[in-house]
KEMI-531228 format. One record per atom (N, C-alpha, C): x, y, z; residue in one letter. Coordinates in steps of 0.1 Angstrom, whole numbers, plus 5000, padded with zeros to 4 digits. Atoms other than C-alpha are relative to their C-alpha. Layout:
XYZA/...
This chain:
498750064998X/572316768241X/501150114998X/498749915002X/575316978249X/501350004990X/499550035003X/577717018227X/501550035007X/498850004994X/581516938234X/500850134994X/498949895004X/583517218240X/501449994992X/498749995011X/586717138218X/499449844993X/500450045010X/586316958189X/501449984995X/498850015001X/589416798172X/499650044980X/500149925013X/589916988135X/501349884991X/498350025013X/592516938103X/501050105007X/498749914995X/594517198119X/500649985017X/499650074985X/594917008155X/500849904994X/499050085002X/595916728136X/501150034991X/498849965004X/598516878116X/500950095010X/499549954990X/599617068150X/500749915004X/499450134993X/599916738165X/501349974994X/498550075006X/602516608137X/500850084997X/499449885000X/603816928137X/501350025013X/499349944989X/605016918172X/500849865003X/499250094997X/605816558174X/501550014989X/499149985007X/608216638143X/501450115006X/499249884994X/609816948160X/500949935014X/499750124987X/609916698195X/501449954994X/498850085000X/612216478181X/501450054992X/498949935006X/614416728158X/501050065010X/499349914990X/614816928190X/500949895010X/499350094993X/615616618213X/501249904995X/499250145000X/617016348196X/501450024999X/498749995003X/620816298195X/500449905000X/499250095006X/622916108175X/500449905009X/498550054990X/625516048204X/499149915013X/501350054987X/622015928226X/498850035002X/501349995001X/619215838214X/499050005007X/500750074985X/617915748247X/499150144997X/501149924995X/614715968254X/500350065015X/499849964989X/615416188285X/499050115003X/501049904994X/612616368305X/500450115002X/499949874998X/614116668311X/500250114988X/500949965013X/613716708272X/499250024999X/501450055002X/610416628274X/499450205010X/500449884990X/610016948301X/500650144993X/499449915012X/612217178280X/499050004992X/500749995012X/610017098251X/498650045002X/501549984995X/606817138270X/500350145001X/500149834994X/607717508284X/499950034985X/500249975016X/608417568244X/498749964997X/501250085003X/605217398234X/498850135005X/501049904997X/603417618261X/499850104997X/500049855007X/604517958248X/499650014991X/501049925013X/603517918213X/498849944999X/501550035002X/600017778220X/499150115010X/500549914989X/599518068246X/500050114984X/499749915013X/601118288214X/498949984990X/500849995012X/598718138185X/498549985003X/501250084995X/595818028206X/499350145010X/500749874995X/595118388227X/500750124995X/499549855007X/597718668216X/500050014985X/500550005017X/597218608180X/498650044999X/501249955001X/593318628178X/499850115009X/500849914998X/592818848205X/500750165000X/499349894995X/595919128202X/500450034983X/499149925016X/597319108161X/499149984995X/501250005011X/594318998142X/499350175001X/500749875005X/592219328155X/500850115000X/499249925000X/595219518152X/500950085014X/499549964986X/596419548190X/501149975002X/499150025000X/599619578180X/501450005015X/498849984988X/601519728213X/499549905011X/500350084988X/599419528237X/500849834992X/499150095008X/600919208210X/501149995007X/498850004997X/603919308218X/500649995014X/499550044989X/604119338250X/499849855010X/500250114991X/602419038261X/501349914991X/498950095006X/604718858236X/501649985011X/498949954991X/607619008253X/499849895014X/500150084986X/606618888291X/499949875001X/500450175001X/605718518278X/501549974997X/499150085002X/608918478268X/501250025004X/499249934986X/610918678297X/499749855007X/500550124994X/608718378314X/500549834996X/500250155005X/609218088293X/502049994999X/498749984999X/613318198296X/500449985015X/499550054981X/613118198337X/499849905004X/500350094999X/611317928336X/501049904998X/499250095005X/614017728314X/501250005010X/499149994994X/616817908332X/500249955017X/500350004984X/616217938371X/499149905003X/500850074996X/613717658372X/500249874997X/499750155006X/614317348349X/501049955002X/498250035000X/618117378346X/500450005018X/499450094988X/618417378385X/499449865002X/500450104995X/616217128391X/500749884995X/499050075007X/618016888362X/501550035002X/498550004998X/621517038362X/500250115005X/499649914992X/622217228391X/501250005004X/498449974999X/625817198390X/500550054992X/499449975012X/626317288357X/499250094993X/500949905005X/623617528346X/499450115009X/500549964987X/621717798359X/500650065011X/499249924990X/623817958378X/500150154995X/500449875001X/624118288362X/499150044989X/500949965011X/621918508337X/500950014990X/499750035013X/624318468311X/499749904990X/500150105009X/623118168302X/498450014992X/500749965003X/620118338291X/499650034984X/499749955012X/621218428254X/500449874991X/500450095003X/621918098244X/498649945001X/501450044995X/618617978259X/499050084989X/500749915006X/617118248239X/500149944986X/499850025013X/618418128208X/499349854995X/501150165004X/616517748214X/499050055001X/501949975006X/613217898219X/500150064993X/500049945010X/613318118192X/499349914988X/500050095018X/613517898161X/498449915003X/501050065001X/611117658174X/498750085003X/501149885001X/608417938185X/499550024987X/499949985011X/609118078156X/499449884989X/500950115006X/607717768137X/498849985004X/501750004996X/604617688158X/499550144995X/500749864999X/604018128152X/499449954981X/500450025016X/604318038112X/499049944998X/501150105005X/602317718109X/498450095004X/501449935000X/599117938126X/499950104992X/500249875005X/599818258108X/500149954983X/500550045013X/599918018075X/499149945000X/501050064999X/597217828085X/498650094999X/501149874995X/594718118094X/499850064985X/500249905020X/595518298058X/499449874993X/500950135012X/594517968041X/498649955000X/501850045000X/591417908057X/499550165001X/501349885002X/590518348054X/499749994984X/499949975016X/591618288018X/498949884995X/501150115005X/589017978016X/498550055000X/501349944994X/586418168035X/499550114988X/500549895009X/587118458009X/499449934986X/500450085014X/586518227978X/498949914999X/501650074998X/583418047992X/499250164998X/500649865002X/582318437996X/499750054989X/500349945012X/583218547963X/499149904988X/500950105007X/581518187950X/498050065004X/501749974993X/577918287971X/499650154993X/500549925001X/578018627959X/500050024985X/500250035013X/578518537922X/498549914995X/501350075002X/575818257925X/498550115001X/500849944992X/573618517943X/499350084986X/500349915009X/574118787912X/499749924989X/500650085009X/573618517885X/498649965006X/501550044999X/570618397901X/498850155001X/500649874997X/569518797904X/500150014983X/500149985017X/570318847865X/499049904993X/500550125006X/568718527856X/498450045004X/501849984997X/565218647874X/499950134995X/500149855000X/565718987856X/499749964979X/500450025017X/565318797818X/498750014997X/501450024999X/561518697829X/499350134995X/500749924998X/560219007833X/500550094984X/500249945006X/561919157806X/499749964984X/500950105008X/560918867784X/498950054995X/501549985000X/557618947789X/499350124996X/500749855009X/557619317783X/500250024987X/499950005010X/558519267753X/499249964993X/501350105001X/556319027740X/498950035000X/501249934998X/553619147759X/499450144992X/500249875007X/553719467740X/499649984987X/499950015011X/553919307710X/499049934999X/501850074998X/550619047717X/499150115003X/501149945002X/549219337727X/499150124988X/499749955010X/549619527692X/499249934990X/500250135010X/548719207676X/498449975003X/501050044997X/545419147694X/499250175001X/501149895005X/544419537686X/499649974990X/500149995010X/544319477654X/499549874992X/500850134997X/542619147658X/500549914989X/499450075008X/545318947640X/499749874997X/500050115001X/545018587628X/500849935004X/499250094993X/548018517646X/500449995006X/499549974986X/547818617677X/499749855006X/500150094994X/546318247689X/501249914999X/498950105003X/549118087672X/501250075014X/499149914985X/551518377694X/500549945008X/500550054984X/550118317723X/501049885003X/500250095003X/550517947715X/501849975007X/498650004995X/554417987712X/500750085011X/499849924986X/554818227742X/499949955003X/500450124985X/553217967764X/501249894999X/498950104999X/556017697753X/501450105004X/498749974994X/558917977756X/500150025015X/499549974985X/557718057791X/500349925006X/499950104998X/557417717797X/501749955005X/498650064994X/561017657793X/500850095006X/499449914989X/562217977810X/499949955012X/500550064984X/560017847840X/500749895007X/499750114993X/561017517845X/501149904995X/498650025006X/564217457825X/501450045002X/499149944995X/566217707834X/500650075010X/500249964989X/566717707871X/501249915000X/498949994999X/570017587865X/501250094995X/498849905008X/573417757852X/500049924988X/499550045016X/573717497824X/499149924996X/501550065000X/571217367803X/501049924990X/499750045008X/571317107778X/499750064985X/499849915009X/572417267744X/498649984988X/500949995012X/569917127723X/498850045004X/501349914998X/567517237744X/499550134995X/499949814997X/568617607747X/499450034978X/500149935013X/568717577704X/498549954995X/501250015000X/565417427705X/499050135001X/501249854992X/564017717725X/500450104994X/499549875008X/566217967704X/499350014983X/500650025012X/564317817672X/498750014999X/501349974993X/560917857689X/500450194999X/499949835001X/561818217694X/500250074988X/499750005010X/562918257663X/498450014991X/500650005010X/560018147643X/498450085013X/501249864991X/557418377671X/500350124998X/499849935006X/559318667659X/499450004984X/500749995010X/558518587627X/498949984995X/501749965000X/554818577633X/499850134997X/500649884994X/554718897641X/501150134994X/499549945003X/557319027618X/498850034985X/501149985013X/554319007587X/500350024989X/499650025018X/556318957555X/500750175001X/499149825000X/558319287564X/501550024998X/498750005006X/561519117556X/500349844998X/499950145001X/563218767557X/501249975009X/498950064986X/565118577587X/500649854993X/499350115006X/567818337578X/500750005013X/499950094991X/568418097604X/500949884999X/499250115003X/571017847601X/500849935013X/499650044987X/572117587625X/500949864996X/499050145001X/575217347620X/500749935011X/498950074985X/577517097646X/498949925009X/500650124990X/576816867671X/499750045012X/500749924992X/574717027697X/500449865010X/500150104991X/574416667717X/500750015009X/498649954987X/576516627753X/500250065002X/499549884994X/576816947753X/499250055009X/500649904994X/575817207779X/500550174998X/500749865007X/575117597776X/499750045014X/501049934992X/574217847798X/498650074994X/500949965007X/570717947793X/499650134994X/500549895001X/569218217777X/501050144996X/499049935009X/572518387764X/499450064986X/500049925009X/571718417730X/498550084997X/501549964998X/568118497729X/500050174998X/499749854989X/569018827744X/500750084981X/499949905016X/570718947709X/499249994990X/500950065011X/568218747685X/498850135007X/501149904994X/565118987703X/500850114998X/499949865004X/567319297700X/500250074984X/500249975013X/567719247664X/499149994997X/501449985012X/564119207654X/499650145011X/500749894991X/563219497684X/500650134989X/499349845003X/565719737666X/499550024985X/500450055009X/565019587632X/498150064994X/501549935002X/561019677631X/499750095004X/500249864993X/561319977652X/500250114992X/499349895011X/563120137623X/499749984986X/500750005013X/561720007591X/499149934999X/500950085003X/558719847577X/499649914991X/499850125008X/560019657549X/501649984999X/498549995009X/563119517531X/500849955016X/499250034988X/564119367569X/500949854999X/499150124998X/567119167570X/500749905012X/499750034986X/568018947601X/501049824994X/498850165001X/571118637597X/500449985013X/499350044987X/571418457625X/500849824996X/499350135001X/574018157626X/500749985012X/499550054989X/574617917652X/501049815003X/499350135004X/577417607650X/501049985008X/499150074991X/579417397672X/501149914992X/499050105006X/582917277658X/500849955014X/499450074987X/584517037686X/499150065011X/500449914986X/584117257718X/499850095002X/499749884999X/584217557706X/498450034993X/501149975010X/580517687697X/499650194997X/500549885006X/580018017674X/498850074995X/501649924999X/576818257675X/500350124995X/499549885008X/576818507650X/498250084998X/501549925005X/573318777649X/500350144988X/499649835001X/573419027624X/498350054996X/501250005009X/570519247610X/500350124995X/499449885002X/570019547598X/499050115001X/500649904989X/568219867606X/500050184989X/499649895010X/567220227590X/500850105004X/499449934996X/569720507593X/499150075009X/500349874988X/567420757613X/499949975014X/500250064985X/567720497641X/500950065009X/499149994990X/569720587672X/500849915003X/499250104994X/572620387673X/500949975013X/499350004985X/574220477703X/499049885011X/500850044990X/571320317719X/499649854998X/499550165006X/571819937699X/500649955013X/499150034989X/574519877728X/499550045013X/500450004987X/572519897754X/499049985008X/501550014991X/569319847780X/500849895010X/499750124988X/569019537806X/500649904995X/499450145006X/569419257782X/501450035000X/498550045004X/572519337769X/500850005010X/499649954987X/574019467801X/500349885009X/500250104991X/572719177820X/500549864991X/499750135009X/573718867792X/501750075000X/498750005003X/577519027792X/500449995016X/499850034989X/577819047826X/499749845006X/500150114996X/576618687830X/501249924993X/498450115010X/579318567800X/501150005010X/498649974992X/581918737828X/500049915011X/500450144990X/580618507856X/500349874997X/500350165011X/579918177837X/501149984990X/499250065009X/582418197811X/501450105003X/498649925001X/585618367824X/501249954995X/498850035015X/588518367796X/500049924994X/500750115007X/586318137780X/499150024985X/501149945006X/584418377758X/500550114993X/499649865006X/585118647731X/498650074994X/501049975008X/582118877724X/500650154989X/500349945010X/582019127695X/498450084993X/501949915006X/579319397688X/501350114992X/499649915009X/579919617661X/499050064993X/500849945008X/577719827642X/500050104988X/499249875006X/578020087611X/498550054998X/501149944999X/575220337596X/498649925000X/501350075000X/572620047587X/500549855000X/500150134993X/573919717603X/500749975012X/499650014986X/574519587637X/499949835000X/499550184999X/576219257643X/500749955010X/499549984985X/577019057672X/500849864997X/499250144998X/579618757674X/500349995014X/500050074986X/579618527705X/501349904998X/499050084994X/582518287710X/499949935008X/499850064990X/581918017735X/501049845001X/499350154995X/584317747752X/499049935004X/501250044994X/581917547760X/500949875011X/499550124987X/584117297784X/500050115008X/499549914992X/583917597806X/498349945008X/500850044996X/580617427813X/499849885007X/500350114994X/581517097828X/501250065010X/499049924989X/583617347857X/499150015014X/
């Protein structure tokens, strides 16, 4: 089935009431309202120049920058659309009284102008409104694109983590690596098939952050003590996923990497009204490298996702001194029903 060559838009129909508005500003008069055809012909030659103007010398001469050829065809259309009015219309209607010399050229000039000049606006504000739509569906697709590119970049490093640590756990032929295992399989679970949107429901995400929680402390073996606290009304709410996670794992990663007892880790997580606060601290032995606290994929990839997801919605806070590193989160959380 062929499709029809013109197609009627939002920008035909606002052309249309565009021109019938202009039609009757330029025709009507007070002194005689009467409708007279040789308005109607006047208004047409006007009409034809700026649809020749926004409909071929616009796309094909200013858009790719073809400024002098622009100009000149501009020029001759309206050399033409002036002979036409002068030497053509005006004898044919008032050949006694018009049209007789080229001075009446300058007046003439001065009625096509203005109204041109309108039909030129309306496309050259129309055109920017729909590049500036085009650009903001653009900058929407390539946002979606990079959040869903960050979001497949937690999995993997999920898993290295983890994995390293099951496999540490199953050298040394622990008693609690089945249990591990056990809670791995539910966290991947809900990575897998939970969080394949931008916003989860909150009590999930603190569900799954309390699961993580207590699988760290499998595998932390009485090497220190995790305090965990969780106040507010989680319910109705939504969350993007997998935010906090990302600092809870780098405090127990940095946390056992650097000492083997005496390990402290305070995590607090509480929702007052809309506003929900996520505080990790822990703490860590001096010969650790702190420059290197502040940084890898997680963190990298979870602050760059807050700028996405939660823009001027979010205050984060990392701080660290010689033996503790602490992270405060800030979330609007109405930034999630957007």
């Amino acid at each position: 089935m062929n499709k029809p060559i013109f197609r009627f838009s939002k920008e035909h129909v606002f052309l249309a009431l565009l021109t019938l508005i202009l039609f009757l500003a330029t025709v009507f008069d007070k002194k005689s309202p009467a409708l007279v055809f040789s308005d109607i012909c006047f208004f047409l030659n006007y009409l034809m120049v700026a649809l020749l103007i926004n409909y071929v010398y616009i796309p094909r001469f200013f858009y790719p920058k073809k400024y002098a050829q622009f100009i000149i065809a501009l020029v001759l259309t309206l050399g033409l659309a002036l002979y036409t009015e002068e030497f053509i219309l005006e004898k044919i209607f008032f050949a006694d009284s018009r049209g007789k010399t080229f001075l009446g050229v300058i007046p003439t000039l001065f009625d096509i102008l203005p109204v041109i000049s309108i039909f030129v606006g309306f496309k050259l504000g129309w055109d920017a409104q729909v590049k500036q739509s085009e650009v903001e569906k653009l900058n929407t697709r390539m946002a979606e694109s990079q959040l869903a590119f960050l979001q497949s970049q937690i999995n993997p490093h999920f898993l290295f983590n983890n994995l390293n640590n099951l496999y540490a756990h199953t050298l040394e032929n622990s008693p609690k690596t089945p249990e591990i295992i056990l809670e791995l399989s539910g966290l991947l679970r809900y990575m897998l098939y939970d969080c394949k949107e931008y916003w989860v429901p909150l009590e999930k995400e603190v569900e799954y952050l309390t699961n993580f929680v207590r699988l760290q402390e499998l595998q932390m073996e009485g090497k220190g003590t995790v305090d965990f606290t969780i106040s507010g009304d989680f319910y109705n709410k939504k969350v993007a996923p997998l935010l906090f996670v990302v600092f809870v794992e780098n405090s127990f990663k940095h946390s056992l990497s650097s000492m083997t007892e005496k390990i402290s880790i305070a995590i607090d997580l509480k929702v007052i009204e809309n506003k929900l606060f996520f505080s990790c601290k822990n703490n860590y032995s001096k010969q650790a490298n702190t420059e290197q606290l502040s940084q890898g994929i997680g963190l990298e990839n979870v602050q760059t996702r807050l700028e996405l997801l939660y823009p001027k919605a979010h205050t984060l806070d990392i701080n660290s001194t010689e033996n503790e590193y602490q992270v405060d989160l800030i979330l609007d959380l109405n930034a999630a029903k957007k």
